[in-house]
C-alpha positions, 0 to 999 in steps of 0.5 A: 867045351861047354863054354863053347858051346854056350858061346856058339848058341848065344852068337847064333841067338843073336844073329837070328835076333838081329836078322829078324829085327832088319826083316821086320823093319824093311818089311814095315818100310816096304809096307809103307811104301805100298801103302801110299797109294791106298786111297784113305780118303775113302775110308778117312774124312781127313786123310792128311791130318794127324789121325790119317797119317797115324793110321796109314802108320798103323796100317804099314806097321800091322802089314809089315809084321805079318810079312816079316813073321811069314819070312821069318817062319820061312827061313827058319823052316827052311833052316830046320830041312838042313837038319833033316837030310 
């Protein structure tokens, strides 16, 4: 029974790891995207070079995070409601 039910955690651990693992990737990767339509030469002298494009990877990366942990946040406080009913 306790076997189980270590089992049954583990395999729920994981899948929320792997779930948060391809939210945050995608979220970087939309970022991304979005992000290339900013206008760094505004704000960058060389926005083609190695430093602006690091940046601009910087930049995708910090965004997608946040979008991925609100999502995150989201699902797993929608998954506690079940709980409450």
């Amino acid at each position: 029974m306790d076997q189980d039910l270590s089992n049954s955690i583990s395999g729920a651990v994981g899948v929320n790891g792997l779930l948060s693992i391809v939210v945050s990737l995608a979220c970087i990767a939309l970022s991304w995207w979005a992000l290339q339509h900013l206008k760094l030469d505004l704000v960058v002298r060389h926005p083609k070079g190695p430093q602006g494009k690091l940046l601009h990877l910087l930049l995708a990366i910090v965004l997608g995070r946040f979008v991925a942990e609100f999502l995150i946040d989201y699902i797993t406080w929608s998954q506690m409601i079940r709980y409450m009913l």
